[in-house]
N, C-alpha and C positions, 0 to 999 in steps of 0.2 A: 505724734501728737504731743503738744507740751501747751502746761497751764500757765495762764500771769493770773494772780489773785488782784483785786482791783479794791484796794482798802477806799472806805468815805471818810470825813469828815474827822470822825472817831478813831480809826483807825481799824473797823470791824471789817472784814470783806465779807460784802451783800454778792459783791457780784466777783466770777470767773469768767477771766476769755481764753476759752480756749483756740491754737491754733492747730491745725489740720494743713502735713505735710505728704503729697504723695512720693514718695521716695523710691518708688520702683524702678525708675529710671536710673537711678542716680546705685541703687543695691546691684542693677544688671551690668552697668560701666565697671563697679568692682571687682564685679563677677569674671568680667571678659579680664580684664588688667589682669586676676588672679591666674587665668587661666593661661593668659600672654607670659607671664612669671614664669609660669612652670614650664611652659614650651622652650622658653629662653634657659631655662635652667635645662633642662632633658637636651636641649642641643651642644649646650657646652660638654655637657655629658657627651653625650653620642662624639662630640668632635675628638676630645681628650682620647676617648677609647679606640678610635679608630687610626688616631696615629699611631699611638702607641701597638695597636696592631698592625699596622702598614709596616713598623718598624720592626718589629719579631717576626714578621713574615721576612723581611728581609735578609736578617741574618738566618733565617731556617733555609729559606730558599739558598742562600749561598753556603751553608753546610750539604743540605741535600746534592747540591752540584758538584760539590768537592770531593762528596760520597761517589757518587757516579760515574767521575772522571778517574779515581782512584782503585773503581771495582773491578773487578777480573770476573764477577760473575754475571753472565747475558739474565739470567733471571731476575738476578738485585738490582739488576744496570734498569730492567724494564721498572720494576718497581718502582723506584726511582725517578723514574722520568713520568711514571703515570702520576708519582706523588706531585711531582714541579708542577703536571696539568693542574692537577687539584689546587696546588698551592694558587696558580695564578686565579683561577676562581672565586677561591678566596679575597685576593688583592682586588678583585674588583668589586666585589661586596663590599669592603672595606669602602672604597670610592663612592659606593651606593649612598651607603652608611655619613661619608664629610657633605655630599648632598644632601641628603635627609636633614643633616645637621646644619645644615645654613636655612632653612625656612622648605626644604620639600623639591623646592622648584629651582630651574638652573640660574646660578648665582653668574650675570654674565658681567666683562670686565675689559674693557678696550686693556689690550696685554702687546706687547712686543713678541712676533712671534720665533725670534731668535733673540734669546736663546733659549725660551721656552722647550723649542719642539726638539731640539738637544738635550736636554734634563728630563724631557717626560721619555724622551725614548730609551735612553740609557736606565732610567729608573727599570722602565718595562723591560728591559732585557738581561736586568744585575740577575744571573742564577742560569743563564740561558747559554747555549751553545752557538747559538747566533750574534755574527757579529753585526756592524752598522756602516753602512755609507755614507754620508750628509751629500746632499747638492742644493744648496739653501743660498738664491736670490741674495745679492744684497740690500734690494730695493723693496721687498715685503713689509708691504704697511700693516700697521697693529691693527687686531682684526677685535672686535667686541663678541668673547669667549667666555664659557663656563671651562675653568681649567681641570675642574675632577671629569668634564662629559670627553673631553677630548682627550683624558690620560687612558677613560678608557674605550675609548677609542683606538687611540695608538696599542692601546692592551692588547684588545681584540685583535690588532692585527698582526702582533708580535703572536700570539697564541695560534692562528692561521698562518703565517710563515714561520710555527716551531712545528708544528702539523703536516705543513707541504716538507721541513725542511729537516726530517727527524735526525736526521746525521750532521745536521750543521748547514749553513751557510752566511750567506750575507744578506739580510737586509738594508734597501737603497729606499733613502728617503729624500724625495726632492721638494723643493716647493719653492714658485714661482708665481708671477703674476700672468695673470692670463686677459685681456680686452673682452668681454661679451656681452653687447647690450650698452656698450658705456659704463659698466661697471666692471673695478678689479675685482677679481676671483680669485685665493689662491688655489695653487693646485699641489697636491703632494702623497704621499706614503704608495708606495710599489715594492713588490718583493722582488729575490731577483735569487736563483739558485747558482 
């Protein structure tokens, strides 16, 4: 509400006009913006923290491994390996956590999927007793991808071929175009002892 005084003649003001502003629409837009602010701030947050965890998992996972590989004792060795479980766990909360922090929902991104799926797999496997095979298409077209749903993805499956594969082996990862429907498909990730 705000006044204009309406002097006469004299210069005496007889009369006031007031004017009448509903501004609730306009207090609610602030409101949401305010709210928008903080979410964009909490997600930088969340993002910062979760690399930076991604990364301390990292080098913990490759001490723990080193541990492992150097133990003479079957009890510390299990230990060990039940921690790596846990550890991968963690790495994919992590992942949870850089989704949350982009808006919630899958952040998707036409991506080249070589050499993507080389860098997510190697990631998934740094600390792991499992090696890797590639058989990666040359002609794989970029596919419109959330790159943290598919790391853990490949996670998932590295943690099911460390399960199948508890003494070691190889993980074989292909991926090819496939015809069905008139639409390319690709196709990929298979274990292989």
């Amino acid at each position: 509400m705000s006044f204009v005084p309406i002097p006469d003649n004299h210069g005496r003001v007889n009369l006031v006009h007031a004017i009448i502003e509903d501004i609730t629409e306009r207090k609610r837009m602030e409101e949401e913006l305010q709210k928008t602010q903080k979410l964009e701030s909490l997600g930088r947050a969340c993002r910062g923290i979760a690399h930076r965890l991604q990364h301390l998992l990292t080098g913990i996972f490759g001490y723990i491994d080193l541990a492992r590989s150097v133990s003479k004792d079957v009890r510390a060795i299990e230990y060990l390996e039940a921690t790596l479980s846990t550890m991968t766990r963690a790495r994919a909360l992590t992942l949870q956590l850089l989704t949350f922090a982009k808006g919630g929902a899958p952040v998707q991104k036409l991506t080249p999927l070589i050499p993507f799926i080389e860098e997510a797999v190697n990631f998934a496997l740094s600390g792991s007793n499992i090696s890797c095979r590639f058989d990666l298409a040359e002609n794989l077209r970029p596919c419109n991808i959330d790159k943290n749903q598919i790391g853990q993805v490949i996670d998932k499956h590295r943690n099911h071929a460390q399960q199948a594969m508890p003494n070691g082996g190889t993980l074989e990862i292909t991926a090819g175009m496939s015809l069905s429907e008139k639409k390319a498909i690709p196709r990929w990730l298979k274990a292989i002892m």
